[in-house]
DSSP file (Angstrom, degrees, kcal/mol; ACC not computed):
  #  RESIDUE AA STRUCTURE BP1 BP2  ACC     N-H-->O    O-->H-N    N-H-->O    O-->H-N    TCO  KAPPA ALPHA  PHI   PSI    X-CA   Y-CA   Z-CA
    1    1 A X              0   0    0      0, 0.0    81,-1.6     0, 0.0    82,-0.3   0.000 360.0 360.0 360.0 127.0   24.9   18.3  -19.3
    2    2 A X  E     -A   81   0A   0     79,-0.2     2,-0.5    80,-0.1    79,-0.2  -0.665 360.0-150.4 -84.0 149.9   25.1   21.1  -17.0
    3    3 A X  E     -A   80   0A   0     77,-0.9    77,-4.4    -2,-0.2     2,-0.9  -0.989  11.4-152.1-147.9 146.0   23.7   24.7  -16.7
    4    4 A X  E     +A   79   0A   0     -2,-0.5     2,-0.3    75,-0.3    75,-0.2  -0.827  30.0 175.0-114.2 109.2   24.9   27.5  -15.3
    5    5 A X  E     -A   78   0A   0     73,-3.6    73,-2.7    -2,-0.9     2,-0.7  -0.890  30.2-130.3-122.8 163.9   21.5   29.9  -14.0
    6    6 A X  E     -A   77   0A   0     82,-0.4    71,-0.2    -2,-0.3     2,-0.2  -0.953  21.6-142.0-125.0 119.0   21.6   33.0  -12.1
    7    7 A X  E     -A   76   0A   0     69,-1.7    68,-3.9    -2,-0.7    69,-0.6  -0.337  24.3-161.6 -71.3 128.1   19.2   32.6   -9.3
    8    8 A X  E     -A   74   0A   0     82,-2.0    66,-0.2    66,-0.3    65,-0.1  -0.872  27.6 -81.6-130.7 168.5   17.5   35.9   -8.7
    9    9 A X        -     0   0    0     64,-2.6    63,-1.8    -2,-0.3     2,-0.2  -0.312  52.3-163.0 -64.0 142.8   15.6   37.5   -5.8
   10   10 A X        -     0   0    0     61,-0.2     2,-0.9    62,-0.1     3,-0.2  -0.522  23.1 -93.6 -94.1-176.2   11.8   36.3   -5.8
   11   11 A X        +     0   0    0     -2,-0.2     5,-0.1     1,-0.1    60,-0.0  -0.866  37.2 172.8 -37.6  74.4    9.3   37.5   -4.4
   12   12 A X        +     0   0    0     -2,-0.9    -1,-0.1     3,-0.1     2,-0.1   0.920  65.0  13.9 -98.3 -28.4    8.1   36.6   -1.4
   13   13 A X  S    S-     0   0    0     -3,-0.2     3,-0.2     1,-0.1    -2,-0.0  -0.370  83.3-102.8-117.8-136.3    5.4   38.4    0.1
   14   14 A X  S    S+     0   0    0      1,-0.3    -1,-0.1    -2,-0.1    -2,-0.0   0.916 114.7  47.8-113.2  -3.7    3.0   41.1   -2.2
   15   15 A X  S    S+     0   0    0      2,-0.0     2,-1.0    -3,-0.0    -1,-0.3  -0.334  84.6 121.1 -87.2  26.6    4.5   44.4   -1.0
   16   16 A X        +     0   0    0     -3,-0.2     3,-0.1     1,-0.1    55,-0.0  -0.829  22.7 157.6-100.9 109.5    7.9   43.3   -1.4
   17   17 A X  S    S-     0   0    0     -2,-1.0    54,-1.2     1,-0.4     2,-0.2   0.424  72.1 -15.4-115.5 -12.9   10.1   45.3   -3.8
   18   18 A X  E     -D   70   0B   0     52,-0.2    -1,-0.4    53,-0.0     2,-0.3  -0.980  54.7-152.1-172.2-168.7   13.7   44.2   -2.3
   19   19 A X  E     -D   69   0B   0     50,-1.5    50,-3.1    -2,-0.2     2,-0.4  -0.859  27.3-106.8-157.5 163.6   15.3   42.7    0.5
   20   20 A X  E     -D   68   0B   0     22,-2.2     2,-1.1    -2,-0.3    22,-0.4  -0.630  31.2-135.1 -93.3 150.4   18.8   42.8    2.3
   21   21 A X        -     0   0    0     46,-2.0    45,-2.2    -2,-0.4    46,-0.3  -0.740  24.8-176.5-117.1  78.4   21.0   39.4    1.6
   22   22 A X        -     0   0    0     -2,-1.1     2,-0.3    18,-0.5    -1,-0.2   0.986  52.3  -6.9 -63.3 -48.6   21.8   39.2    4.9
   23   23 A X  B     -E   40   0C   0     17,-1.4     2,-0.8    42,-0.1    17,-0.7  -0.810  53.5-123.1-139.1-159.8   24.2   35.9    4.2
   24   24 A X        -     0   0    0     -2,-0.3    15,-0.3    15,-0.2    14,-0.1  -0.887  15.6-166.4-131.3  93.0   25.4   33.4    1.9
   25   25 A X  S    S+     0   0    0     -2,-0.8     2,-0.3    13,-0.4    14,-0.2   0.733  80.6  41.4 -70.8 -22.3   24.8   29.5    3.1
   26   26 A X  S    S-     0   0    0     12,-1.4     2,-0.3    -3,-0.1     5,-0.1  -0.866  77.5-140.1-119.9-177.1   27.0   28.3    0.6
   27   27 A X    >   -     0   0    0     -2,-0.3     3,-0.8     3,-0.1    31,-0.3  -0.727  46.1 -83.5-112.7 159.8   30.5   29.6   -0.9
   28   28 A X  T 3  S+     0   0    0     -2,-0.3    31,-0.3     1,-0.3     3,-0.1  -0.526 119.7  34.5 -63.7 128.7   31.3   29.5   -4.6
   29   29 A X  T 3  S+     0   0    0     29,-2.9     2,-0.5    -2,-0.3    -1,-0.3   0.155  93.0 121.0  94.9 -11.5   32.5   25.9   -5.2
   30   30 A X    <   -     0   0    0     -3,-0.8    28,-1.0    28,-0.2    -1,-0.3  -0.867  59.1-115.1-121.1 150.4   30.3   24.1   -2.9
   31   31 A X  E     -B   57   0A   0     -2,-0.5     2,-0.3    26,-0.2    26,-0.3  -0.307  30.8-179.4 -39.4  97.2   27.9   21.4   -3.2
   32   32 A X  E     -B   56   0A   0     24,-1.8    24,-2.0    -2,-0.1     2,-0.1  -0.904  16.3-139.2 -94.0 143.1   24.2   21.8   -2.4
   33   33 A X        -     0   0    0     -2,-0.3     3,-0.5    22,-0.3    19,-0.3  -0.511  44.1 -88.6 -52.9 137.7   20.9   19.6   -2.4
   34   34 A X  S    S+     0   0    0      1,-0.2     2,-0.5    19,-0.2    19,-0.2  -0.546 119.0  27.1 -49.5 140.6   17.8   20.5   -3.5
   35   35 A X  S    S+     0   0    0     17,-0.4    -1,-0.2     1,-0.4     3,-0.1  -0.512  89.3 120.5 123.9 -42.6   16.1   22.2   -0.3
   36   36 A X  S    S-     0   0    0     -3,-0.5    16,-2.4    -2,-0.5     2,-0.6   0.238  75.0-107.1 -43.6 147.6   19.3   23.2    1.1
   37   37 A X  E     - F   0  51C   0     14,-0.2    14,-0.2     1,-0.1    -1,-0.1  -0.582  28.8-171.5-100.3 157.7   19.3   26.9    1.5
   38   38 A X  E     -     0   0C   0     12,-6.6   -12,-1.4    -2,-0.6   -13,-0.4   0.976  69.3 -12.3 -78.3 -47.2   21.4   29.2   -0.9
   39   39 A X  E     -     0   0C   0     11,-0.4    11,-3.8   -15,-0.3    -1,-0.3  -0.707  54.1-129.7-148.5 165.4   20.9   32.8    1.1
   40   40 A X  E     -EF  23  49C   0    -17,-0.7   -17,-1.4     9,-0.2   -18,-0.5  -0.974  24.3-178.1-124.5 123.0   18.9   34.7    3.9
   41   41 A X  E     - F   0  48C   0      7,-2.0     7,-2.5   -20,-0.3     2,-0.3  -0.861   9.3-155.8-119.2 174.7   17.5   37.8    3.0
   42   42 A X  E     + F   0  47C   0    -22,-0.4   -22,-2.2    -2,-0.3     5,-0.3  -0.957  13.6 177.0-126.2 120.3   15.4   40.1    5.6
   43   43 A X        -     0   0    0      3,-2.0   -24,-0.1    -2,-0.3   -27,-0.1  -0.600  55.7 -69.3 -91.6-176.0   13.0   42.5    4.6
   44   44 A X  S    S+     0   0    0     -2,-0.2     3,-0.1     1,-0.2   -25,-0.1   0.768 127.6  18.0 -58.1 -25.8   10.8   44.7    6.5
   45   45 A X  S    S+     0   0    0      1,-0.1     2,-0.4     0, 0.0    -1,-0.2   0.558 119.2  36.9 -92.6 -12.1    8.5   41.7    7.9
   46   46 A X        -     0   0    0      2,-0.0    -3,-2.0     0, 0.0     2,-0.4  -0.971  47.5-152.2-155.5 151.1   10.3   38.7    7.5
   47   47 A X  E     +F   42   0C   0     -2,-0.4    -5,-0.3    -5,-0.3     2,-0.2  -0.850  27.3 167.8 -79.4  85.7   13.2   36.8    7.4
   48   48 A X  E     -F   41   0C   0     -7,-2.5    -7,-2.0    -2,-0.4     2,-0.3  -0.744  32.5-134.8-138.7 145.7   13.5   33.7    5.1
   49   49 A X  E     -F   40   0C   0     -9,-0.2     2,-0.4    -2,-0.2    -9,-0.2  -0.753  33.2-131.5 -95.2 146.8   16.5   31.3    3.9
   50   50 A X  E     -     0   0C   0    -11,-3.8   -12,-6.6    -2,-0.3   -11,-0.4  -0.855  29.8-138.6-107.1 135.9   16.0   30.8   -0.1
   51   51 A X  E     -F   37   0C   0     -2,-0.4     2,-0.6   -14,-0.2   -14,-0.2  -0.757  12.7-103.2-104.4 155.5   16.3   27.2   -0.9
   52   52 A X        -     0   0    0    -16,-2.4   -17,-0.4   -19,-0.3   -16,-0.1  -0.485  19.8-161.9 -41.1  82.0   17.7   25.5   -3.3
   53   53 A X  S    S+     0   0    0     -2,-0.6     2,-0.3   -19,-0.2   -19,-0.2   0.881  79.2   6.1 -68.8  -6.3   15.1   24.0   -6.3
   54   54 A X  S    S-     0   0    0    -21,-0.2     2,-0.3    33,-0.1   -19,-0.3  -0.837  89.2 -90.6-135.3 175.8   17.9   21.1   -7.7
   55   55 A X        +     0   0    0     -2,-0.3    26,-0.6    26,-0.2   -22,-0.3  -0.833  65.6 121.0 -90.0 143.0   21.0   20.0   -6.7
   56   56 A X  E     -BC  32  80A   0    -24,-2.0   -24,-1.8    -2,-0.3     2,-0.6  -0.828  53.7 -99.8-171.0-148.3   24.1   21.8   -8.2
   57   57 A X  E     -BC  31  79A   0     22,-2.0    22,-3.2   -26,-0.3     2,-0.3  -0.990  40.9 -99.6-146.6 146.4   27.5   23.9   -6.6
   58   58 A X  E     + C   0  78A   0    -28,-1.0   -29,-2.9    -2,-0.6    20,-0.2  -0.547  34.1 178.4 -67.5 135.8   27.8   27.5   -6.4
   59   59 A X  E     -     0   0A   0     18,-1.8    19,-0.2   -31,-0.3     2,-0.2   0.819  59.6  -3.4-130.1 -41.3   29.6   29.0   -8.7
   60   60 A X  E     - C   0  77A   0     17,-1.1    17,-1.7   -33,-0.1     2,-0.5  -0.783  49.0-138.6-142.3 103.8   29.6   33.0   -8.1
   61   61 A X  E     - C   0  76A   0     15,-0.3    15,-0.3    -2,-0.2   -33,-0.0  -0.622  11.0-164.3 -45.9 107.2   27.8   35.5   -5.5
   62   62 A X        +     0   0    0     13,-3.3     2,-0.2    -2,-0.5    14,-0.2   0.649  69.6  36.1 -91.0 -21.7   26.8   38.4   -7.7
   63   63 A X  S    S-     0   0    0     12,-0.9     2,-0.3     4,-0.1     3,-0.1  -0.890  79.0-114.7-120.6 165.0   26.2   40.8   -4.1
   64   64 A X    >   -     0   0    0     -2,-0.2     3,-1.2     1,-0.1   -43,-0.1  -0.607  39.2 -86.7 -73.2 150.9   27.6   41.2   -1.1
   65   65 A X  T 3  S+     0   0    0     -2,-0.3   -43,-0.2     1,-0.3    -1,-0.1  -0.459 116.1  26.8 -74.5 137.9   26.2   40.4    2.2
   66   66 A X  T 3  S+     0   0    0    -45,-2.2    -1,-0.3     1,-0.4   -44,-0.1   0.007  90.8 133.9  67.2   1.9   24.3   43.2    3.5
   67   67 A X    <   -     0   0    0     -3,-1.2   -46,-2.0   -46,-0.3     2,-0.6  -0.428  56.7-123.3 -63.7 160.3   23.4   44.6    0.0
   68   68 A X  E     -D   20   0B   0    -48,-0.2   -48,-0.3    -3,-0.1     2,-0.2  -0.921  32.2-169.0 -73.4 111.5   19.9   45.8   -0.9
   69   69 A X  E     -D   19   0B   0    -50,-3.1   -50,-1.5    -2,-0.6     2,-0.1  -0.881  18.0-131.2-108.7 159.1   18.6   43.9   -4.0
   70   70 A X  E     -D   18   0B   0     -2,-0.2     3,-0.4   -52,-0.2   -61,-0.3  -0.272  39.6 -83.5 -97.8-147.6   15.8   44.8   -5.8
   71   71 A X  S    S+     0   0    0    -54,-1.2    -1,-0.2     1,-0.2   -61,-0.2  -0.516 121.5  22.7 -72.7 142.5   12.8   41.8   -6.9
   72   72 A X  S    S+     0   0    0    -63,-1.8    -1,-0.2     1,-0.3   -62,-0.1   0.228  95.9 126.8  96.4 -44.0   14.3   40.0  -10.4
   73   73 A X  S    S-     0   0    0     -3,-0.4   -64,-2.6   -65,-0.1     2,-0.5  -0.198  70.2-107.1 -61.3 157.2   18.0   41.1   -9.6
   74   74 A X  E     -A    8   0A   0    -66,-0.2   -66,-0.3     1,-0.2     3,-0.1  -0.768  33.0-179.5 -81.8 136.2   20.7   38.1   -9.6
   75   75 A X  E     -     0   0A   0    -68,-3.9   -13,-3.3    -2,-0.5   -12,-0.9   0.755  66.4 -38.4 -93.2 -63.8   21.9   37.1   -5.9
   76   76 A X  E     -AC   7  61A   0    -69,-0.6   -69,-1.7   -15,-0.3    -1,-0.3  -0.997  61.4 -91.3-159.3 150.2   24.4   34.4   -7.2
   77   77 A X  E     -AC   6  60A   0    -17,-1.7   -18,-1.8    -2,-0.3   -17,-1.1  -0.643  27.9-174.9-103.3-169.6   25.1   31.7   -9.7
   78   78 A X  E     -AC   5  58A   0    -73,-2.7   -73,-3.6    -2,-0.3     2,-0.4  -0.921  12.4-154.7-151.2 137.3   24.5   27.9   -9.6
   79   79 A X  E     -AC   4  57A   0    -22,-3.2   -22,-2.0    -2,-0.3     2,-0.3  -0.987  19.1-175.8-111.2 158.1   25.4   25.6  -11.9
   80   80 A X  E >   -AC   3  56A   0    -77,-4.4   -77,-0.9    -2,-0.4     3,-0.6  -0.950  27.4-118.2-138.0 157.5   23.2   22.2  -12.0
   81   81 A X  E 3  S-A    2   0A   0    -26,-0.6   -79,-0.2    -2,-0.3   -26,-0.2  -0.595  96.3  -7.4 -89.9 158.2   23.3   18.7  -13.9
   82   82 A X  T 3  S-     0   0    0    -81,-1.6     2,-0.3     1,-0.1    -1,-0.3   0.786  87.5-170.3   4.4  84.3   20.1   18.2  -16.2
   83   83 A X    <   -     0   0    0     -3,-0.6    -1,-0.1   -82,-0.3    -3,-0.0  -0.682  18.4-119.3 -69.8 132.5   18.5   21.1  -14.9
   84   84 A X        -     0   0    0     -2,-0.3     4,-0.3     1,-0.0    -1,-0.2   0.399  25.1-110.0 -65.7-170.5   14.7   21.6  -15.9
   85   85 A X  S  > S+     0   0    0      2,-0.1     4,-0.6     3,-0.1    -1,-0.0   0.530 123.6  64.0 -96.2 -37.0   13.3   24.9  -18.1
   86   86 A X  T  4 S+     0   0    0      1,-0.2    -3,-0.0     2,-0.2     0, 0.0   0.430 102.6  41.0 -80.8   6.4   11.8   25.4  -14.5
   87   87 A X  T >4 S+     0   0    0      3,-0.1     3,-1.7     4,-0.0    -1,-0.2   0.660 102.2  66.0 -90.3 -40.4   15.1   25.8  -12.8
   88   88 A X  T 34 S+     0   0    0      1,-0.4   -82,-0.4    -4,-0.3    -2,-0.2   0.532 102.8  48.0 -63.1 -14.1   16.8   27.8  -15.3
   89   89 A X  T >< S+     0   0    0     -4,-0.6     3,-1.1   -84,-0.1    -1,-0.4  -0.152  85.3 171.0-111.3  16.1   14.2   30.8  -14.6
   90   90 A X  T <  S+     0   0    0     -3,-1.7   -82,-2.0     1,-0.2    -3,-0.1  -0.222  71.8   8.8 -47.0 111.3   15.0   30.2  -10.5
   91   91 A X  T 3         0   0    0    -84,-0.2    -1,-0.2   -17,-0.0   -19,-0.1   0.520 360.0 360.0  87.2  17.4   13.2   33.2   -9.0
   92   92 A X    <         0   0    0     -3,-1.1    -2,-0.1   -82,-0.1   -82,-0.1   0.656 360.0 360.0-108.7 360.0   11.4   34.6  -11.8
C-alpha cells in the first residue's frame, strides 16, 4: 500500500518562522531513499538540505524555488510504500 503525504516545512532552529526553498533535489516522478535530500531551504542563519525520512518518488512541488514558506506550510508531495503514522505527519 502506498501513501501520498505532503512534506511540510519544519522547524529547524527556535527563532525560525519560514525559510526560502532555495531548490528542489528531486523532480516530480523521481525516486528517492530515505536520507537522500528532498529540498534546501536558507534562512537567516543557516542553510540546510531536508532529507528524506522513507523511501518513496516525488510526486508534486507545491512552491517554487525561491519562495518564502512559512513553518507547517507544504513544500511538496511524496508518495511512499508502507509508510509509518510517523511519516505521514513529515515535518510537523
Amino acid at each position: 500500500m502506498s501513501l501520498r503525504v505532503r512534506v511540510k516545512l519544519p522547524k529547524i532552529g527556535m527563532t525560525m518562522e519560514e525559510a526560502t526553498l532555495v531548490r528542489f533535489c528531486r523532480q516530480p516522478g523521481e525516486p528517492f531513499r530515505q536520507g537522500d535530500p528532498l529540498y534546501e531551504i536558507e534562512t537567516e542563519k543557516i542553510s540546510q538540505e531536508v532529507t528524506a525520512t522513507a523511501d518513496g518518488v516525488m510526486v508534486e512541488h507545491c512552491v517554487a524555488e525561491g519562495a518564502d514558506v512559512r513553518i507547517g506550510d507544504p513544500i511538496c508531495v511524496v508518495e511512499t510504500a508502507g509508510a509509518t503514522p510517523a511519516i505521514a505527519e513529515a515535518g510537523t
